[in-house]
C-alpha positions in Angstrom: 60.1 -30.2 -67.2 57.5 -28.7 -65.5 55.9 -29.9 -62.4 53.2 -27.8 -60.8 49.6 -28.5 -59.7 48.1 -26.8 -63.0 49.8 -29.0 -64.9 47.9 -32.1 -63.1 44.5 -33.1 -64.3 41.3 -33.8 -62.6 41.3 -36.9 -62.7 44.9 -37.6 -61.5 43.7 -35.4 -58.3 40.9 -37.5 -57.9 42.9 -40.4 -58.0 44.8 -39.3 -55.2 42.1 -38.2 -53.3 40.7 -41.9 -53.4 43.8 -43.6 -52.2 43.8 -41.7 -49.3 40.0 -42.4 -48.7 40.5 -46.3 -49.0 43.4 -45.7 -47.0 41.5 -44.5 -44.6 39.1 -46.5 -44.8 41.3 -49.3 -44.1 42.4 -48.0 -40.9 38.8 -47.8 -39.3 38.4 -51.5 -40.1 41.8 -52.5 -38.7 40.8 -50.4 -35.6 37.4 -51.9 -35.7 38.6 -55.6 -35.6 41.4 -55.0 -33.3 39.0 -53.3 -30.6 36.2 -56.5 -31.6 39.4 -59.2 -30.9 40.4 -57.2 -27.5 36.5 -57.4 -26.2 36.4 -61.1 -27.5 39.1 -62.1 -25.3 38.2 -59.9 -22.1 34.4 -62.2 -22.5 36.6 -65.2 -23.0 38.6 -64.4 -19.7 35.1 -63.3 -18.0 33.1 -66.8 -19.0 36.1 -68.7 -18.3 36.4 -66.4 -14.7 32.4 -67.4 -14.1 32.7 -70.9 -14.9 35.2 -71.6 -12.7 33.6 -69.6 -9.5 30.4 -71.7 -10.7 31.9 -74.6 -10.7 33.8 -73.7 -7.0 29.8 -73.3 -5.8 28.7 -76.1 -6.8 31.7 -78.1 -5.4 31.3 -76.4 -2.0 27.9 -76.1 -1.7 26.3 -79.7 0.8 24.3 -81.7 -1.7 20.4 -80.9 -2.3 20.1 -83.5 -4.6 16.2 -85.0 -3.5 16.1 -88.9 -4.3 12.8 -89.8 -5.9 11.6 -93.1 -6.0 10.4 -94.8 -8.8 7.3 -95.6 -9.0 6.3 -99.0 -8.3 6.4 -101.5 -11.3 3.6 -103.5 -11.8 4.2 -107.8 -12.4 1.9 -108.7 -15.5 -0.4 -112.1 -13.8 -1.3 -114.8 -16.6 
């Protein structure tokens, strides 16, 4: 039995050659949507960071709240 690269074909070669590709391939996007999940959560933490300092302010902070009156209503006369 004879097995030496003559012996393979073109298209077996080619074959190979596109495993490796999608392989690759493959990889990126797993390294893509591992990076995307680790930014996700570092925003999550930072929102989550900046609502709770907001929310600190606001607690802290004397009250501006300006009372407006309503305006007068008027009596209908018959």
């Amino acid at each position: 039995m004879k097995t030496s690269l003559a012996d393979l074909s073109p298209r077996r070669r080619q074959d190979g050659s596109t495993v490796l590709v999608l392989i690759t391939l493959l990889a990126i996007m797993v390294m893509l949507a591992t990076a995307n999940s680790k930014a996700l959560f570092h925003l999550h933490r930072e929102i989550k960071l900046l609502e709770t300092r907001q929310i600190q302010r606001l607690n802290a902070s004397p009250s501006n709240n300006v009372i407006v009156a309503e305006p007068p209503v008027k009596l209908e006369s018959k």
